[in-house]
C-alpha positions in Angstrom: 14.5 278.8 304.2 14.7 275.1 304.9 17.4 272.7 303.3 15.6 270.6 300.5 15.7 267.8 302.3 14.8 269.3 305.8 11.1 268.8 306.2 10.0 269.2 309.7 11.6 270.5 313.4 10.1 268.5 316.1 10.5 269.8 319.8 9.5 266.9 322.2 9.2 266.8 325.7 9.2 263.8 328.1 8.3 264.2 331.6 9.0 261.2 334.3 6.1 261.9 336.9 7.8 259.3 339.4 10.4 259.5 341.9 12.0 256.7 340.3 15.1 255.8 337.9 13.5 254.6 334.5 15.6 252.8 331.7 14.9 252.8 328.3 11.6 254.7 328.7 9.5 254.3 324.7 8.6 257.8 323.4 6.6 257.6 320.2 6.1 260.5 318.0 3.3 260.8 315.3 4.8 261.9 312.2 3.9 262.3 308.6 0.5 263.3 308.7 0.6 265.4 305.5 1.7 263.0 303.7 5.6 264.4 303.5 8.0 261.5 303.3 9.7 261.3 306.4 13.6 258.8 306.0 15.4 260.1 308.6 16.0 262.2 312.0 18.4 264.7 313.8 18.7 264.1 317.6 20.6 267.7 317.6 22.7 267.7 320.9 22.4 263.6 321.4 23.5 262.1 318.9 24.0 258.9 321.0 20.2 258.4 320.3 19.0 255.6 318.5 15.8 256.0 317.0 13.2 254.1 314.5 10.5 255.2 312.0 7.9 252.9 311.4 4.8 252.5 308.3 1.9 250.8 311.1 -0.5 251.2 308.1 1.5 250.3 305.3 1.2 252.3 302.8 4.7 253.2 302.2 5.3 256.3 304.9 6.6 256.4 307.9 3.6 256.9 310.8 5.3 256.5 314.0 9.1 258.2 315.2 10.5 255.8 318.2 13.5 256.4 320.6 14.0 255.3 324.2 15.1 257.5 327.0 16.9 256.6 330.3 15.1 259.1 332.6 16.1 260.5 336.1 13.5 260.7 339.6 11.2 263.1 337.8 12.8 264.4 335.3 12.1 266.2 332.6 13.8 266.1 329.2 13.4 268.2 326.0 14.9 267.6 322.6 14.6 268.8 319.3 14.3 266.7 316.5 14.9 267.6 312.3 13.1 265.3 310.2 14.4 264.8 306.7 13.2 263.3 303.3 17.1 262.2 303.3 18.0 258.3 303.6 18.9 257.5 306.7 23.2 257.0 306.9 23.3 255.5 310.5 23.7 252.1 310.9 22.2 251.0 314.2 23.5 247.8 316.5 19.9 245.7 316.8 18.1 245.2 320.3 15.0 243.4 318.4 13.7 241.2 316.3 10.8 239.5 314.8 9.7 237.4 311.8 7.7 234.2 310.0 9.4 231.9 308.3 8.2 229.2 305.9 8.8 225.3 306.9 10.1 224.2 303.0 11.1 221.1 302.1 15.0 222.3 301.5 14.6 223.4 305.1 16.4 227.1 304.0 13.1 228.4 306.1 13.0 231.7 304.3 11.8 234.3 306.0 8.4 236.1 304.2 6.4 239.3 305.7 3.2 237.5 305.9 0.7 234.9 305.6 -2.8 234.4 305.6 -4.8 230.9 305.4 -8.7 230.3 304.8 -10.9 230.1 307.6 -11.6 226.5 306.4 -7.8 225.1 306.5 -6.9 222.9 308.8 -5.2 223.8 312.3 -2.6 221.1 312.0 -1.7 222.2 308.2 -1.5 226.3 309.2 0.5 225.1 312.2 3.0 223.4 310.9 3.3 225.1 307.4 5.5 227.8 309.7 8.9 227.0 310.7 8.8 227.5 314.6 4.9 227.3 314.1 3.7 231.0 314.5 5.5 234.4 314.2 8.6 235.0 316.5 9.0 238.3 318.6 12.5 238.2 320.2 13.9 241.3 322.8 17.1 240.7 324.5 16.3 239.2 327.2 13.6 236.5 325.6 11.5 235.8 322.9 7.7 234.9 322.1 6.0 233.0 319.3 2.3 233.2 318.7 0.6 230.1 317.2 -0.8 230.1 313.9 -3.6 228.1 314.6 -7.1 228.5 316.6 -5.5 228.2 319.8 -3.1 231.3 318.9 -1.6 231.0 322.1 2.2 232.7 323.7 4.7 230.9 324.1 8.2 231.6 325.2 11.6 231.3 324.8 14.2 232.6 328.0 17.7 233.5 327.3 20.7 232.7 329.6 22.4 236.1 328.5 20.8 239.2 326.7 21.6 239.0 323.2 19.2 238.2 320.0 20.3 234.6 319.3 16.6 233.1 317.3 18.6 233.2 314.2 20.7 230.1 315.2 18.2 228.6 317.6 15.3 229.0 316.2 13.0 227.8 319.3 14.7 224.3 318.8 17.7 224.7 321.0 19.4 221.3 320.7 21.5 220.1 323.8 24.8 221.5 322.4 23.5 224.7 321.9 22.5 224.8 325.5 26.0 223.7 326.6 26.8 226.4 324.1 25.0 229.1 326.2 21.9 229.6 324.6 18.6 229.7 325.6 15.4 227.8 325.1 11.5 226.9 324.7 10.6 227.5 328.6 6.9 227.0 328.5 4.7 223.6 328.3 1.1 225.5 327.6 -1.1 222.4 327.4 -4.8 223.6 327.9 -4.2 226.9 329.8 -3.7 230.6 328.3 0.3 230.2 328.3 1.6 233.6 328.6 -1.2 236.3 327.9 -3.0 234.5 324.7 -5.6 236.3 324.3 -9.1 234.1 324.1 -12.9 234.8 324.2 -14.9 233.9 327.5 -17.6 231.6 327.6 -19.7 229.5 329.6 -17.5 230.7 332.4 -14.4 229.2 330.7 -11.3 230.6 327.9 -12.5 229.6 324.6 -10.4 229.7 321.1 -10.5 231.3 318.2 -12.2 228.8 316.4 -14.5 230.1 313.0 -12.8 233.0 311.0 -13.5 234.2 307.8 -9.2 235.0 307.4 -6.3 234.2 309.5 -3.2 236.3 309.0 0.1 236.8 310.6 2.1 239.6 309.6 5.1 241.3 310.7 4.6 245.1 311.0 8.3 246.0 312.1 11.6 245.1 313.1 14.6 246.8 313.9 16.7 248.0 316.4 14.8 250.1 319.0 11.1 248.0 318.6 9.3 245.3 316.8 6.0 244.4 316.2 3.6 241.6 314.9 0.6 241.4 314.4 -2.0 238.5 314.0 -5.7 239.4 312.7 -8.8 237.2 312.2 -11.6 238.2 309.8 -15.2 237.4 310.5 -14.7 235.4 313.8 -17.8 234.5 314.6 -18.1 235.5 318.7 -21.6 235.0 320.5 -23.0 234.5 317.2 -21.8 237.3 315.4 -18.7 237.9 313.0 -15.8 240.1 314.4 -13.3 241.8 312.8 -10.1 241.4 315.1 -6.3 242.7 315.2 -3.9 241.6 317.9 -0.5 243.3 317.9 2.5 242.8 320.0 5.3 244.9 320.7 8.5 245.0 322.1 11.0 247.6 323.1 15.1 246.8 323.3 16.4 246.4 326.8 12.8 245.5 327.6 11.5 242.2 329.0 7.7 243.2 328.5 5.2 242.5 325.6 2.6 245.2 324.9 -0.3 243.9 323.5 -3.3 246.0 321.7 -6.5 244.2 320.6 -9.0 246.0 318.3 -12.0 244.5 318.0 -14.7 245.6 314.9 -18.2 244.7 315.1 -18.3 243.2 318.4 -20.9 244.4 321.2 -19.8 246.1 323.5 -20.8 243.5 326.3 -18.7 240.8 324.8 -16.2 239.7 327.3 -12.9 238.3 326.5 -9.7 237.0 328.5 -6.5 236.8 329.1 -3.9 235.6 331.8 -1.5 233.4 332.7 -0.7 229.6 333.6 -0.3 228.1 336.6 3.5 226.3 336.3 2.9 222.5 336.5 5.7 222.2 339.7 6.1 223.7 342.3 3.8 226.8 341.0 3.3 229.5 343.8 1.1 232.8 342.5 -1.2 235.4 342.8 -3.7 237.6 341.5 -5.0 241.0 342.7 -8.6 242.8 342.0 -6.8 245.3 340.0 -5.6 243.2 336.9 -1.8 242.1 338.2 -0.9 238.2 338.6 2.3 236.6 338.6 3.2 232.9 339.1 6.6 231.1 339.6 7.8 227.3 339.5 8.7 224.9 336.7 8.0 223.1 333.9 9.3 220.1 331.4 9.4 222.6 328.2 11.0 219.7 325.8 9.6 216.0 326.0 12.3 215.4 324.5 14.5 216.1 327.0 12.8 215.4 329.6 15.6 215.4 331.8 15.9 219.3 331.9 13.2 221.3 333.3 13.0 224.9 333.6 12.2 227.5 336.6 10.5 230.6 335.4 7.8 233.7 336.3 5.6 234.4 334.4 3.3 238.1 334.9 0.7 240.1 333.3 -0.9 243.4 334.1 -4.4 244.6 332.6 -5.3 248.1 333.3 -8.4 249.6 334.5 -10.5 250.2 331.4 -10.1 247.3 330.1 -10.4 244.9 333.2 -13.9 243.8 333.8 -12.6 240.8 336.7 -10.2 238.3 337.5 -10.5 234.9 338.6 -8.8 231.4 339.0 -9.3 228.0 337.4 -7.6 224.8 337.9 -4.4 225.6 335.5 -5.0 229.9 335.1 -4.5 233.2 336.5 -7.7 235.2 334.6 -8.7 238.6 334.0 -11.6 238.9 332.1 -11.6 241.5 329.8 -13.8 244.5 328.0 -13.2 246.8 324.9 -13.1 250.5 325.3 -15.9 252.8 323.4 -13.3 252.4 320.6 -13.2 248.6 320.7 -9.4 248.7 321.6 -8.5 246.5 324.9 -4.5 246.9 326.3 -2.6 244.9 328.3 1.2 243.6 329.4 3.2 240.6 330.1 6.2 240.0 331.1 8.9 236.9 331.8 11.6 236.1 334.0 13.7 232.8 334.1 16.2 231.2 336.8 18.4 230.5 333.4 18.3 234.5 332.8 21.5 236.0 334.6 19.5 239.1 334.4 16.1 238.1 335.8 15.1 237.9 339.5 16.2 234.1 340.8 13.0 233.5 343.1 9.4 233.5 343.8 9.3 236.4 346.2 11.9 238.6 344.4 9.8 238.4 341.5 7.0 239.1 343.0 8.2 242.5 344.3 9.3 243.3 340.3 6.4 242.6 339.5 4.8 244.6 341.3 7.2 247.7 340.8 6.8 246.7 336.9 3.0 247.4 337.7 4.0 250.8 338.8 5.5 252.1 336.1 3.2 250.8 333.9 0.3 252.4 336.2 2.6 255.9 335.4 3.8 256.2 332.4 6.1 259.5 331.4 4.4 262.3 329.7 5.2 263.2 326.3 4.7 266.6 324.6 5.4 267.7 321.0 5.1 270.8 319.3 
């Protein structure tokens, strides 16, 4: 018979189908479908294995198991896994983190789980009624905020080392923290789609998420092997018709990419939709290819109030098939138009590199070649079996 607190023996089986090294490799279990109360997991054999168990649909169980995997050429790896309705005792180091904090006028900034706004309140008002502006997804290597605001756009923060380090600077690196070592606000968006924001398409042109019922930004998780956030607009009224829409990001320690999953309610299925990146306003060199992949490199003035530091960076994204309906260019964008699957879910990747990140290729045509072996991974991923 099982211990009391034993509830469930998980064997899992990840399979690498490349002839390639991969690091840090997510493997997410289902768990908890009956209902059981899942707090903790055995790794039996490795216990070096940090792990995660997530609520997605809050309602007070864990849905989700999460662990990376460092994976050999086509390797295979099996492990079994005891999950247990005991508290969890191990105390992990952690390689994420995300959260939305209030601007207040004590300026403590406390940090809250969510908030939602009318669809009649004004952009300026949502905006700036969040310290940093929007919700705050940091990785080790850098860091993202999504505006809350029509525009909702990506922007991003590069780090000169990885570490999490948003606690102290908070997207407002002053100059002695940057003498300090720290990293900063990279991006100037103005009027293009940033890094991945995800927009409608119209009239041949991105277009914002202007008339909502609801706007909400909520943080779904963090810890120390993922985090996610999530930003969801009630009744957008698309092609004149209201939408229900979720957006949630994710990111994985030792990662530098963002996994994004829209799920659209309501909407036809010939809606189109976009996504993409910007065109760096120095120096930019880029590209895009037919089958959803761009990447652009050069620099930008981040700060205008420092105008006497820019930054170099690359910037990437990668839409697969399903959900790619075209790609184009405009005057300040890489595109790729997007579609919904049968489901109304559309999926899609970014990723950043900086000439500030020790880490992070140093030049145009070195990280164009990681992006494109990025693309290749993401075109494979492992194969995970449970029983």
């Amino acid at each position: 018979m099982l211990p009391f607190s034993l509830l469930l023996s998980l064997t899992v089986t990840v399979s690498n189908p490349l002839n390639v090294q991969r690091e840090a490799v997510p493997v997410v279990v289902p768990v908890g479908q009956d209902g059981k109360e899942i707090n903790s997991a055995n790794f039996k054999g490795h216990p070096e294995i940090t792990y995660q168990l997530d609520d997605l649909n809050d309602d007070g169980r864990a849905d989700e198991l999460v662990f990376l995997l460092d994976m050999k050429p086509n390797a295979t790896e099996t492990i079994t896994i005891d999950l247990s309705s005991a508290p969890k005792t191990a105390d992990f180091v952690p390689g994420t983190n995300a959260y939305i904090k209030l601007n207040d006028k004590n300026k403590k900034h406390p940090r809250i789980q969510a908030i939602s706004f009318p669809g009649t309140a004004d952009n300026r008002q949502m905006y700036n009624s969040i310290y940093g502006h929007g919700a705050v997804l940091e990785g080790l290597y850098n860091a993202i905020r999504i505006y809350m605001d029509n525009r909702q756009s990506v922007d991003l923060y590069a780090k000169n080392t990885p570490r999490l380090e948003l606690e102290e600077t908070g997207f407002y690196t002053t100059r002695e923290q940057l003498e300090q070592g720290f990293g900063r606000d990279v991006l100037w968006a103005g009027t293009s789609v940033a890094l991945g924001s995800f927009r409608g398409y119209q009239n041949d042109s991105p277009v914002t998420i202007d008339t909502v019922a609801t706007r909400t930004q909520r943080v779904i998780t963090t810890g120390p092997v993922r985090s996610i956030i999530e930003v969801s607009d009630r009744g957008w009224i698309y092609n004149g018709k209201p939408v229900e829409m979720r957006q949630r990001y994710t990111i994985y320690d030792r990662h530098r990419d963002i996994d994004v999953e829209i799920t659209l309610s309501g909407a036809p299925e010939t809606n189109t939709y976009c996504t993409g990146i910007q065109k760096l306003a120095t120096d930019n060199v880029g590209f895009i290819t037919p089958d959803g992949l761009a990447g652009s490199w050069g620099s930008n003035i981040p700060d205008k109030g420092m105008k006497d530091i820019s930054d170099t960076i690359g910037l990437g994204i990668y839409v697969p098939a399903p959900y790619l309906k075209s790609v184009k260019e405009d005057d300040v964008n890489y595109l790729t138009l997007l579609r919904a699957d049968k489901s109304g879910h559309i999926r899609y990747s970014f990723i950043s590199g900086a000439e500030r990140d020790s880490a992070s290729p140093h030049d145009s045509e070195a990280w164009f070649d990681y992006l494109k072996s990025w693309q290749k991974l993401k075109k494979s991923p492992v194969k995970i079996k449970v029983k």
